[in-house]
VOBA-1610 file (N, C-alpha, C; in pm, whole numbers, padded with zeros to 5 digits, always signed):
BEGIN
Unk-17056-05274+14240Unk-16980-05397+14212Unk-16969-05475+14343Unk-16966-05609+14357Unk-17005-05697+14444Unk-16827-05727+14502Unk-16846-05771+14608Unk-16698-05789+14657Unk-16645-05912+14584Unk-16709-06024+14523Unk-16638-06098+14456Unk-16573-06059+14302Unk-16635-05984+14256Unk-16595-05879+14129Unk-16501-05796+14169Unk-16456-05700+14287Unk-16356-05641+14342Unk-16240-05782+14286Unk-16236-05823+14385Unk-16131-05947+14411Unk-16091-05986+14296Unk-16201-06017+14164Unk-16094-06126+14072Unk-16051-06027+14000Unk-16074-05893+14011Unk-16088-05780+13890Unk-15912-05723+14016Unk-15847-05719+14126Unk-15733-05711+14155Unk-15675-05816+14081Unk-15676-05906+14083Unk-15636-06053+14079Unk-15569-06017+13911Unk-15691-05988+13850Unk-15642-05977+13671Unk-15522-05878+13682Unk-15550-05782+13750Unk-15465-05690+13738Unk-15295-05695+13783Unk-15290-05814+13896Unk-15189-05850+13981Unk-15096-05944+13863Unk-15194-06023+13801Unk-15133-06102+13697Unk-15105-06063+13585Unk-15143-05960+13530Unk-15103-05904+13421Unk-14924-05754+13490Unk-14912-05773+13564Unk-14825-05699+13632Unk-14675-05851+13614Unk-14727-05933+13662Unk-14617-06014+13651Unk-14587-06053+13533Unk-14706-06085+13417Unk-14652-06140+13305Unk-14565-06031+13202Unk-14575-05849+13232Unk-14488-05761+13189Unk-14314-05766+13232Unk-14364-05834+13355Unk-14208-05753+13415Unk-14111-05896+13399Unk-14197-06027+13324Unk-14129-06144+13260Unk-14074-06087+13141Unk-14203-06005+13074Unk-14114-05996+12934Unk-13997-05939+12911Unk-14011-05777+13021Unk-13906-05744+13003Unk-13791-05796+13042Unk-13784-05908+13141Unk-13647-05899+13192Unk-13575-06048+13049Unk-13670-06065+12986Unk-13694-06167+12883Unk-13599-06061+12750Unk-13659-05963+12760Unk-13636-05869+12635Unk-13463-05830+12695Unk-13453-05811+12837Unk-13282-05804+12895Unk-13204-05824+12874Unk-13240-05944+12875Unk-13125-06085+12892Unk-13121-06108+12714Unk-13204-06087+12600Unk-13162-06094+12514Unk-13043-06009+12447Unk-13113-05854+12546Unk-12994-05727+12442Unk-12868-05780+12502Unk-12857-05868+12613Unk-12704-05889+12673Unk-12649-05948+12601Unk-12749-06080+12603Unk-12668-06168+12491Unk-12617-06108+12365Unk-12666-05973+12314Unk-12687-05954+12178Unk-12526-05868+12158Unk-12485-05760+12299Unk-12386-05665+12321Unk-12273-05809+12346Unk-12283-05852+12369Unk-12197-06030+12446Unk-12132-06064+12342Unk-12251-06129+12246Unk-12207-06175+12053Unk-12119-06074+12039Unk-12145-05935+11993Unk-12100-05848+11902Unk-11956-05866+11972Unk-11935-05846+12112Unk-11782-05821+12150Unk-11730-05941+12141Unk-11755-06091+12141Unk-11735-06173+12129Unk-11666-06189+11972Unk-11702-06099+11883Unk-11708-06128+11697Unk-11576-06007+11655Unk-11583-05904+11785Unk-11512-05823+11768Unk-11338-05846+11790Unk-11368-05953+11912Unk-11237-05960+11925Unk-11197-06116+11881Unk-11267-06137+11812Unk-11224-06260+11704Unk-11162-06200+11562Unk-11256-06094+11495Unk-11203-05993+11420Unk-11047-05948+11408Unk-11046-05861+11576Unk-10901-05876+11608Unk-10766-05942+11577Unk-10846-06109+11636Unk-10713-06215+11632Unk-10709-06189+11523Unk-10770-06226+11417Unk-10766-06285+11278Unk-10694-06164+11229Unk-10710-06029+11257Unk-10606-05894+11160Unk-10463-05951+11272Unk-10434-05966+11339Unk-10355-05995+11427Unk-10265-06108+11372Unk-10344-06219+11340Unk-10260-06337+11252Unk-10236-06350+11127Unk-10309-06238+11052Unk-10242-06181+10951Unk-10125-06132+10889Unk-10132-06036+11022Unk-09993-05951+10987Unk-10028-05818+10940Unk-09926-05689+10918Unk-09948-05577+10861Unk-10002-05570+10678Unk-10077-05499+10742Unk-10163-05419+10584Unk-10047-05397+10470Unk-10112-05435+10358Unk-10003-05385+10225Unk-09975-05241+10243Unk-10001-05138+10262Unk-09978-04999+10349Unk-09874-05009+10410Unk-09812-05088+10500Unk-09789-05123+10603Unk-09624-05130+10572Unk-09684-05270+10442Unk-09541-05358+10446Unk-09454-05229+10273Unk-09593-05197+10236Unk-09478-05067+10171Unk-09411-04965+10201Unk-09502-04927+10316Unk-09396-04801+10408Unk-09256-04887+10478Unk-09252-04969+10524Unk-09161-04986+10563Unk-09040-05086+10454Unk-09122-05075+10307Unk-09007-05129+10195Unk-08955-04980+10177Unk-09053-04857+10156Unk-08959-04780+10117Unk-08858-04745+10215Unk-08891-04714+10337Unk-08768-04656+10463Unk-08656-04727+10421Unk-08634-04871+10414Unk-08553-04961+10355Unk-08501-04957+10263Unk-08560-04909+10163Unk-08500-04859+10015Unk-08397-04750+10083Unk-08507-04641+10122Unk-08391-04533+10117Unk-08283-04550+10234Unk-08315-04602+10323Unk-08149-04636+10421Unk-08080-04693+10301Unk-08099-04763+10237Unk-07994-04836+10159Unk-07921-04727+10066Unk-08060-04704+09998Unk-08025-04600+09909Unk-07905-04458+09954Unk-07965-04455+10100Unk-07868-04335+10124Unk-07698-04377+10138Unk-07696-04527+10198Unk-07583-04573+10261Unk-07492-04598+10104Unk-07575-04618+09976Unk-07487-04628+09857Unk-07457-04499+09823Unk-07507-04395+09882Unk-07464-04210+09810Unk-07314-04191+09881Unk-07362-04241+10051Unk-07243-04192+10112Unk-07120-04218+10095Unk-07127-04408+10003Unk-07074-04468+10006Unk-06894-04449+09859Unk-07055-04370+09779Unk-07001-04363+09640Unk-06948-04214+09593Unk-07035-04141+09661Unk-07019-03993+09643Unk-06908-03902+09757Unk-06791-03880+09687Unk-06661-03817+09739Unk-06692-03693+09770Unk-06796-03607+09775Unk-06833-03482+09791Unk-06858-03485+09939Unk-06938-03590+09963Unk-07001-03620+10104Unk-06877-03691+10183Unk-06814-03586+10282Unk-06696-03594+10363Unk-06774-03686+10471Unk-06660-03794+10546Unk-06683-03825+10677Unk-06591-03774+10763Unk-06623-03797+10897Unk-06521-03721+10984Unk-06437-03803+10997Unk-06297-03758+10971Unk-06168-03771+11002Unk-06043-03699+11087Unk-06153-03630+11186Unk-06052-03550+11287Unk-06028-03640+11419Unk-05984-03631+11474Unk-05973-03664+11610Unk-05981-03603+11695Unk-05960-03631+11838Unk-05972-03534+11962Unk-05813-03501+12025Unk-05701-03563+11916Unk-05615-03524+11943Unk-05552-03402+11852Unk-05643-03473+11685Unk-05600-03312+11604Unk-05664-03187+11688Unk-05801-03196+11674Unk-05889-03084+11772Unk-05819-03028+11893Unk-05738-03030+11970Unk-05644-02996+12062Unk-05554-02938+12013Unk-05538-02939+11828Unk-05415-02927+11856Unk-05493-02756+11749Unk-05617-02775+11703Unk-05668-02668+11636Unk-05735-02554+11725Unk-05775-02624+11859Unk-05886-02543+11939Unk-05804-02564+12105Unk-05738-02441+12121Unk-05680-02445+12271Unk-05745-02325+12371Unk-05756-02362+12453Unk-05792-02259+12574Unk-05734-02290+12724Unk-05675-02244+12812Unk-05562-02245+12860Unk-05633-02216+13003Unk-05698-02315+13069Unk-05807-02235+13182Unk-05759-02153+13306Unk-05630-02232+13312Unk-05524-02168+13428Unk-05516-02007+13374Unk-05471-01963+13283Unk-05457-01854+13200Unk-05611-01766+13238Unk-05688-01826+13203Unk-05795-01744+13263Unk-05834-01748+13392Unk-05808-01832+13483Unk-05867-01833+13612Unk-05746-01749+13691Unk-05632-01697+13599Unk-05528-01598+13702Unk-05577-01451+13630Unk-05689-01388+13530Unk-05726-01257+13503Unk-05847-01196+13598Unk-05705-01109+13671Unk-05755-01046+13748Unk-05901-00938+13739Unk-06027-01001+13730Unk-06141-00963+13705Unk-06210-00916+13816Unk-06332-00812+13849Unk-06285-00681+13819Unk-06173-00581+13790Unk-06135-00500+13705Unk-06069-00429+13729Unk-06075-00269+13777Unk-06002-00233+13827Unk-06065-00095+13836Unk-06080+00016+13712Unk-06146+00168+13757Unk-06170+00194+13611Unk-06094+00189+13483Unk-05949+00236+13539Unk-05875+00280+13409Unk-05716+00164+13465Unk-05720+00050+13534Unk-05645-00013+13591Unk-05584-00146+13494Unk-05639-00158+13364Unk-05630-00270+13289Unk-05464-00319+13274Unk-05381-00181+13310Unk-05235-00206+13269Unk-05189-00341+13376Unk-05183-00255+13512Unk-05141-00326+13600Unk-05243-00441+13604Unk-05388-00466+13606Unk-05452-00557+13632Unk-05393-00699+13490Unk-05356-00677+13381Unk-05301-00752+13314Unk-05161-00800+13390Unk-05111-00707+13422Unk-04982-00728+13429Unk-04972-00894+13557Unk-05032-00841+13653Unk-05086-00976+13797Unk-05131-01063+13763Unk-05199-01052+13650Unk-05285-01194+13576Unk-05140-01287+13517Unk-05060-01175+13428Unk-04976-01293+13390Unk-04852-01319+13494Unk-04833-01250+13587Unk-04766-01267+13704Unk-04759-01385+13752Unk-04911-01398+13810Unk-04994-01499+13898Unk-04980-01665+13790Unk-05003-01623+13663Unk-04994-01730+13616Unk-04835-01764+13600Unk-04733-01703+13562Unk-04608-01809+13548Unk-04539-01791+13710Unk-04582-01751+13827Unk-04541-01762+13900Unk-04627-01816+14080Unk-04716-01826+14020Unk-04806-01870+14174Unk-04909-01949+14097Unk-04936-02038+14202Unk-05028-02169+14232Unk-05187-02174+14161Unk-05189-02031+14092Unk-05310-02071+14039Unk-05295-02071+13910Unk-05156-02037+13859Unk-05074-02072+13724Unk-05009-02181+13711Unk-04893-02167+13664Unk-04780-02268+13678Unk-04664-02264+13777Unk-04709-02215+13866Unk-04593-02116+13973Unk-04590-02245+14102Unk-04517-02154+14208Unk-04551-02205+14261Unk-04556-02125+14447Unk-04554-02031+14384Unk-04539-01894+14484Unk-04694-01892+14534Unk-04789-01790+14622Unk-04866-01757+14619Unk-04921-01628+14557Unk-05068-01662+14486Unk-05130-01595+14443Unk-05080-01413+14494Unk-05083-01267+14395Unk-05117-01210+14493Unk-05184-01128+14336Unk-05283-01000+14417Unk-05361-00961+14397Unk-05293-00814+14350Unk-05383-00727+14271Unk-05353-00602+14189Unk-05376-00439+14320Unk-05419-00524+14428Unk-05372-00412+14560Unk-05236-00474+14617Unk-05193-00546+14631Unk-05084-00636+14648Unk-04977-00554+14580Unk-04986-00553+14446Unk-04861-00501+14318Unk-04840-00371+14324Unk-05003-00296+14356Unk-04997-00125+14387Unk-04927-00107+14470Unk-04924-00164+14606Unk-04832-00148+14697Unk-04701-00115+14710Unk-04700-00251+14637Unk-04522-00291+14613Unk-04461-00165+14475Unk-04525-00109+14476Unk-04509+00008+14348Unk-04561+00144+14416Unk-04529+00128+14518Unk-04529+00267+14586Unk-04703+00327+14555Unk-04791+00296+14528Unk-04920+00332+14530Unk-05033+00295+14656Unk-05078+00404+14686Unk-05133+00378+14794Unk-05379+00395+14797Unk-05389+00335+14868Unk-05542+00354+14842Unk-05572+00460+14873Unk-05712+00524+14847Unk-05787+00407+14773Unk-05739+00468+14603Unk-05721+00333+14565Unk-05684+00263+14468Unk-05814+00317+14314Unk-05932+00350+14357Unk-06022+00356+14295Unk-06009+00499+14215Unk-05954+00591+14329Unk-05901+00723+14317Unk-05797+00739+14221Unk-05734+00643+14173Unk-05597+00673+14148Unk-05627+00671+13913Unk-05574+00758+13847Unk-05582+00833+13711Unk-05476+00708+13661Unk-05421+00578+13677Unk-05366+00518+13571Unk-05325+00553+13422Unk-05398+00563+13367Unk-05412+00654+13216Unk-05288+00734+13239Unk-05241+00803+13301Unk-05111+00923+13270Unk-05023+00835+13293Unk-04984+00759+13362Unk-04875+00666+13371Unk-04826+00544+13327Unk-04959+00500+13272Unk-04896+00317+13223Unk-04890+00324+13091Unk-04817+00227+13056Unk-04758+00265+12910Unk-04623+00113+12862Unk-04637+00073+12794Unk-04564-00054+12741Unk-04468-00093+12857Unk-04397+00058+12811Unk-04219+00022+12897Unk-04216-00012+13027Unk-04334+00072+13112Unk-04367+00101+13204Unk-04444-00060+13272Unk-04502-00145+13225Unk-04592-00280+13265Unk-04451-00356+13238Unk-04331-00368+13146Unk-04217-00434+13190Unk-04127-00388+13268Unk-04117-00288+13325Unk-04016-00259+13433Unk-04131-00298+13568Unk-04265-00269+13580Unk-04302-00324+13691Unk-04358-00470+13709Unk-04239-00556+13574Unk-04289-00665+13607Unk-04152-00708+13684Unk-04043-00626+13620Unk-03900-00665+13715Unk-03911-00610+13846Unk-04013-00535+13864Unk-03982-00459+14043Unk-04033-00589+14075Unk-04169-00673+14073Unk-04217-00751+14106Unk-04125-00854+14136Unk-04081-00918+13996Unk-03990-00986+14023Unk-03854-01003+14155Unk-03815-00887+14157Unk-03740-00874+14290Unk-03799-00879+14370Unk-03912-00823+14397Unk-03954-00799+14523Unk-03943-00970+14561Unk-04000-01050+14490Unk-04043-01159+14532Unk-03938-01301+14506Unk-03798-01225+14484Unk-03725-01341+14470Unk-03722-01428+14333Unk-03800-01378+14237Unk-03790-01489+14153Unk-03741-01391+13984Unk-03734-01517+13890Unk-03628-01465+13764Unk-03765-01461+13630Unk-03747-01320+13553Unk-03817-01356+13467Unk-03777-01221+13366Unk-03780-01238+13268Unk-03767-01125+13140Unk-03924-01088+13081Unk-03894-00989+12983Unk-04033-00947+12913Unk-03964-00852+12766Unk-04025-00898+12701Unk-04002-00763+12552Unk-04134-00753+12485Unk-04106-00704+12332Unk-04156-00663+12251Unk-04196-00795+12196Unk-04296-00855+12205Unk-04338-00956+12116Unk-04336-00970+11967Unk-04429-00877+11927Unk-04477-00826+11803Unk-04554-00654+11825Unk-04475-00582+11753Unk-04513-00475+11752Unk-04410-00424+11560Unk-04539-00339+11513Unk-04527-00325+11395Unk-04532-00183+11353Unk-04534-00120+11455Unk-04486+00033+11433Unk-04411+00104+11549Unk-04373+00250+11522Unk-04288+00315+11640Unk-04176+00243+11679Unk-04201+00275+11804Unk-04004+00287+11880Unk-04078+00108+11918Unk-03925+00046+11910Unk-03947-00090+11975Unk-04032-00160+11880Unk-04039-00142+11721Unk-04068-00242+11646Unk-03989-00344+11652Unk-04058-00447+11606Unk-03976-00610+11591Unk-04017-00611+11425Unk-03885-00678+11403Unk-03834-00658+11244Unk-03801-00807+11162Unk-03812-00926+11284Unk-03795-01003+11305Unk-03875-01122+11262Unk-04040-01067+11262Unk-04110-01191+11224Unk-04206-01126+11120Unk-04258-01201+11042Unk-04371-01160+10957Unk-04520-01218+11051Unk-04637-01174+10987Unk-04746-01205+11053Unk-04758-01338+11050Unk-04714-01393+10964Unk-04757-01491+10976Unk-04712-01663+11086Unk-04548-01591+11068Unk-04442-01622+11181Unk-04533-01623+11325Unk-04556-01454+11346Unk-04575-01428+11451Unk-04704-01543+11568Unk-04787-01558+11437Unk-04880-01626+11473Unk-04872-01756+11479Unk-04742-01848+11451Unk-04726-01994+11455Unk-04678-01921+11610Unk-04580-01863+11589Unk-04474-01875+11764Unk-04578-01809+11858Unk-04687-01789+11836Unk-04747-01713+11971Unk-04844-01836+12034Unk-04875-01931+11917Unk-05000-02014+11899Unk-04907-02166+12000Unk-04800-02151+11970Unk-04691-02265+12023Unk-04653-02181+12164Unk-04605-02059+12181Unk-04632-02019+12342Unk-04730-02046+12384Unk-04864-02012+12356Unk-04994-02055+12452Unk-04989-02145+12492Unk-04931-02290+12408Unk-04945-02375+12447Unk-04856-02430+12591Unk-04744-02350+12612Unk-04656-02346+12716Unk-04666-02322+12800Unk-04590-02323+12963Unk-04635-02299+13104Unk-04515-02189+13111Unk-04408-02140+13016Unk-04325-02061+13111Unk-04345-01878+13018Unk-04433-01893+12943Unk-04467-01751+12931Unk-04601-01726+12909Unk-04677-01574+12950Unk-04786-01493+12888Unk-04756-01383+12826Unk-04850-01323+12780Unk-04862-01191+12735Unk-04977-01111+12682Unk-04945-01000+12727Unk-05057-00873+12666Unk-05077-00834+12588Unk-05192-00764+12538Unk-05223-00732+12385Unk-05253-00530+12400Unk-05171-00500+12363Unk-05177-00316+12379Unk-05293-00316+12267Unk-05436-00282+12322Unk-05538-00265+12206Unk-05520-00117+12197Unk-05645-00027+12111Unk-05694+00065+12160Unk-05732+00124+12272Unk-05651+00187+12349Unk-05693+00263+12481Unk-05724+00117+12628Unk-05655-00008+12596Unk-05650-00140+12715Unk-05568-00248+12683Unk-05540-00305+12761Unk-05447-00428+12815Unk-05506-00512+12818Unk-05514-00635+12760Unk-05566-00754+12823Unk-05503-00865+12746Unk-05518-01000+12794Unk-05419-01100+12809Unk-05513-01211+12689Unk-05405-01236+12624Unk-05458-01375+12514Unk-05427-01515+12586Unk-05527-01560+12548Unk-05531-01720+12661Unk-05554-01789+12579Unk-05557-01811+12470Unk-05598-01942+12390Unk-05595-01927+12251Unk-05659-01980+12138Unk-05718-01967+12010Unk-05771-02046+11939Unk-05826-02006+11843Unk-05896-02145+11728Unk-05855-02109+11561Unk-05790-02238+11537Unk-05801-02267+11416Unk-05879-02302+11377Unk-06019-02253+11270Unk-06120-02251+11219Unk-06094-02307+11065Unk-06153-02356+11037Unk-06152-02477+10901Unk-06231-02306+10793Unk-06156-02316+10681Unk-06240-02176+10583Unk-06307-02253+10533Unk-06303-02394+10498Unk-06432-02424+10415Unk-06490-02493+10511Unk-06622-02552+10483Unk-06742-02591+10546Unk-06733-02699+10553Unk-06670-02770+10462Unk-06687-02954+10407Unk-06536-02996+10477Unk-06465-02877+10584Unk-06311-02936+10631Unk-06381-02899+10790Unk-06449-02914+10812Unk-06494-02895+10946Unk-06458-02984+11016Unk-06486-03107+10990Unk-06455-03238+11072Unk-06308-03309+11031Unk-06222-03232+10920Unk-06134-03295+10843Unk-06020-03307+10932Unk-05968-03395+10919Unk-05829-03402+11050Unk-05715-03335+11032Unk-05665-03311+10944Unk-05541-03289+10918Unk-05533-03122+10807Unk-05482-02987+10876Unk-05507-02884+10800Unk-05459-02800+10796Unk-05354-02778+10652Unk-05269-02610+10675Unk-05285-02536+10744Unk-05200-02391+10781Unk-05230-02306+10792Unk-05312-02213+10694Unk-05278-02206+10616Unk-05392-02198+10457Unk-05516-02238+10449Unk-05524-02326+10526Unk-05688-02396+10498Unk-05779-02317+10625Unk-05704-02247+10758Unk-05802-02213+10853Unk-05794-02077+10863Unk-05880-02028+10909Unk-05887-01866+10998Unk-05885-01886+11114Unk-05787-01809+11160Unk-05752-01825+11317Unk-05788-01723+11413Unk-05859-01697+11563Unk-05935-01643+11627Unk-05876-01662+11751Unk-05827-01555+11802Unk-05764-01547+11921Unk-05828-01532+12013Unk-05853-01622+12156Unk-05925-01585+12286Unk-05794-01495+12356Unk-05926-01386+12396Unk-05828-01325+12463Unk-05898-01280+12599Unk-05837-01266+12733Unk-05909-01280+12883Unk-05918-01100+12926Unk-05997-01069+12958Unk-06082-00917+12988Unk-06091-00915+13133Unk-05956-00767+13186Unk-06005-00756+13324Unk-06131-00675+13341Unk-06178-00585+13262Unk-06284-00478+13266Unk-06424-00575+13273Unk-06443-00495+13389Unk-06618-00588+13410Unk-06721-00574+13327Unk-06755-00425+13293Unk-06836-00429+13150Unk-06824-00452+13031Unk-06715-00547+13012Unk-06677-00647+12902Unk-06678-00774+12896Unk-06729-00867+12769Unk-06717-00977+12793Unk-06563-01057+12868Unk-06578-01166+12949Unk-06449-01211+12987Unk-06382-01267+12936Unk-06408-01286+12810Unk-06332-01353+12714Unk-06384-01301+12568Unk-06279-01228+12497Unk-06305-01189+12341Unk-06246-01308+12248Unk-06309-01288+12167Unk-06256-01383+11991Unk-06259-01290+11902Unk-06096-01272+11839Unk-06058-01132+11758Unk-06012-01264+11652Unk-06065-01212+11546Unk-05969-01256+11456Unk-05836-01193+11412Unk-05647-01292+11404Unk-05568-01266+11426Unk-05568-01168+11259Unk-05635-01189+11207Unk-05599-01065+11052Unk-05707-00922+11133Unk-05754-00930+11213Unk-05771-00795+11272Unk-05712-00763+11367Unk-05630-00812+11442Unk-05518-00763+11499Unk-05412-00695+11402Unk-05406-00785+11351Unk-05267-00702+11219Unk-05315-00606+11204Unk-05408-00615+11118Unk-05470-00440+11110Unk-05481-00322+11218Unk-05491-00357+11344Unk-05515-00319+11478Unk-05316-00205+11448Unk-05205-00370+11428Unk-05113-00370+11471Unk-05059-00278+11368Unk-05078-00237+11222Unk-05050-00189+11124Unk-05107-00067+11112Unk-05217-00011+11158Unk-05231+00126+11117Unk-05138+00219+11168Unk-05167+00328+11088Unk-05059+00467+11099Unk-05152+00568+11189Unk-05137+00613+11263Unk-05212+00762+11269Unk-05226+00863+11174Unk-05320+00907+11134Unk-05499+00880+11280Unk-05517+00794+11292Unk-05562+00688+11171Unk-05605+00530+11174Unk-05626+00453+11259Unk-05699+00409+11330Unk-05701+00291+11401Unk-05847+00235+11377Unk-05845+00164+11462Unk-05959+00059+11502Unk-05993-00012+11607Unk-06133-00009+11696Unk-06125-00088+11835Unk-06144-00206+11818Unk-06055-00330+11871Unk-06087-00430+11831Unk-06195-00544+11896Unk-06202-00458+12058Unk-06359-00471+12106Unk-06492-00420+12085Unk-06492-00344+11979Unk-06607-00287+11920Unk-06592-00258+11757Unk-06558-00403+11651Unk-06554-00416+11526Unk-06600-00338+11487Unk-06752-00358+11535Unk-06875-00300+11460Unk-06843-00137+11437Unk-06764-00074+11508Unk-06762+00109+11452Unk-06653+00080+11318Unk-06563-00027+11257Unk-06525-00015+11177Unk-06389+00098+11143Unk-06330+00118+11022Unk-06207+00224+11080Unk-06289+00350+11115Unk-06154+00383+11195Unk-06166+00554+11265Unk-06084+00633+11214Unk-06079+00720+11306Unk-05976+00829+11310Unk-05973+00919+11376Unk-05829+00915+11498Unk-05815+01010+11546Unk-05845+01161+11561Unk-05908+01249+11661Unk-05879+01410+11624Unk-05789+01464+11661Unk-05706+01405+11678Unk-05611+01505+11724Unk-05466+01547+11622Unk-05462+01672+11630Unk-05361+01688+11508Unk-05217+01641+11537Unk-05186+01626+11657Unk-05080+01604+11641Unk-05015+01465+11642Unk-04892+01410+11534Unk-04915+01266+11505Unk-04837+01214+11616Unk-04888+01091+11595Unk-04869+00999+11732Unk-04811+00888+11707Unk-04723+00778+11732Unk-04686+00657+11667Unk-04792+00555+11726Unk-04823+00453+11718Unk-04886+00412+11687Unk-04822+00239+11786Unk-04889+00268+11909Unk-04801+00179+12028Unk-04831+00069+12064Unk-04988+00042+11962Unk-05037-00105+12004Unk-04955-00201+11970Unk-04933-00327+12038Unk-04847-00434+12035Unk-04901-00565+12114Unk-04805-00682+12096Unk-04790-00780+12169Unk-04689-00805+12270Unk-04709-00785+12424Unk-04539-00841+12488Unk-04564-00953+12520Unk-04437-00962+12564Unk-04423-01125+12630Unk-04349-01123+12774Unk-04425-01210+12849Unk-04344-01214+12980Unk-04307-01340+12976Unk-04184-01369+13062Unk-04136-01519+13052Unk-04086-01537+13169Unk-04098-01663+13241Unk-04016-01708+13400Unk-03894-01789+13358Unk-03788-01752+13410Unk-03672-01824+13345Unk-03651-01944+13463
//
């Protein structure tokens, strides 16, 4: 091939190179335009559902929600079954008390078998020092051992043979002297043995104990099964379901649940006894009893043959 045949035979080839890479950029610029349109149609699409408004779907879901708000607001409206609340936060105070001073003077830990005296400082501390209603200083259940001729360690010492009803009110009068100030203690409620009270029925007992809590110039202990510990509060509980929120409510209408404050560390620090299991607590005969920190074993009975009266109770301490 001759050099002028070389030459035009590049030449064809050079030009057929440019007229491809026209088409394609020809064929480019069309798919742009073409992706351009479509989004262009798409969000015209848009406006137009947009200036519409919601789908019949749309506008029926939100007729029915509407129906039924209405619908519900004529049930509540018409139907006397369906209670509204009518309590207040002043009835509620007067159904649900807890007494925090009362608990922040129970002397917690106690030692092992120490619950007598450790009750006894709790209600001490509260009608007579600063972290009660007092205005003495605080003192503590090595403090009271002291002043009672007991000496440490304290941990050592068998409580169990010595404390005993009579015994937590006479060392609430040593106390009392020791420290200058005036206060009495009795038999609250106790329903068997020596030093029954004859005086109130249960049901008595439980208005006047429920109206002390509410007071700054007395506490008192609860003689359970085999411990001491101090009632700080309670709840009047509505028996039916539909008086829950109801304001205004017999004694008849609630079950009532006594808080009561726990020096023993492996116990909760606060129990809820119901006051008809106390009675029962307060009413059995020997053998009979029942723990009222451990419901769940249900009645018992003593082994031991020989009969025993039956010493659980309520006292009361008071600052005059």
């Amino acid at each position: 091939m001759s050099n002028d045949q070389q030459s035009l035979r590049v030449l064809e080839i050079n030009r057929g190179e440019v007229d491809n890479s026209h088409v394609e950029e020809n064929s480019i610029e069309k798919k742009t335009c073409t992706v351009g349109h479509k989004d262009h149609n798409r969000a015209q699409t848009n406006n137009i559902i947009q200036q519409v408004g919601p789908t019949n779907s749309e506008i029926t879901e939100r007729h029915f929600k509407s129906k039924n708000v209405e619908d519900t607001r004529m049930v509540l409206e018409t139907n006397l079954k369906i209670p509204s609340c009518s309590v207040t936060l002043e009835t509620l105070s007067q159904r649900r008390m807890l007494d925090m001073k009362r608990w922040f003077c129970i002397s917690r830990p106690q030692y092992v078998e120490s619950c007598g005296i450790s009750s006894l400082v709790s209600c001490w501390n509260y009608l007579f020092s600063t972290l009660g209603s007092g205005t003495m200083k605080p003192i503590t259940q090595e403090e009271a051992l002291t002043i009672l001729n007991h000496k440490p360690p304290f941990e050592e010492i068998n409580f169990g043979k010595f404390t005993g009803n009579v015994t937590l009110m006479r060392w609430f009068q040593i106390l009392n002297d020791h420290f200058g100030v005036q206060g009495t203690s009795c038999f609250f409620y106790k329903l068997n043995g020596e030093n029954k009270t004859f005086d109130l029925s249960s049901h008595d007992a439980l208005l006047k104990l429920k109206k002390c809590l509410k007071e700054k110039d007395m506490s008192f202990i609860y003689h359970a099964e085999n411990h001491y510990f101090c009632p700080i509060g309670f709840e009047d509980m509505a028996v039916n379901e539909i008086d829950a929120y109801k304001g205004e409510l017999d004694q008849s209408d609630v079950e009532t649940w006594i808080l009561i404050g726990d020096s023993k560390k492996n116990h909760p620090c606060i129990h809820c006894i119901r006051w008809e299991d106390i009675i029962t607590d307060l009413k059995n005969v020997h053998p009979d009893y029942i723990d009222v920190r451990r419901l769940w074993k249900g009645a018992l009975k003593h082994n031991t043959e020989k009969p025993e009266d039956n010493d659980h109770c309520i006292m009361a301490f008071r600052r005059n």
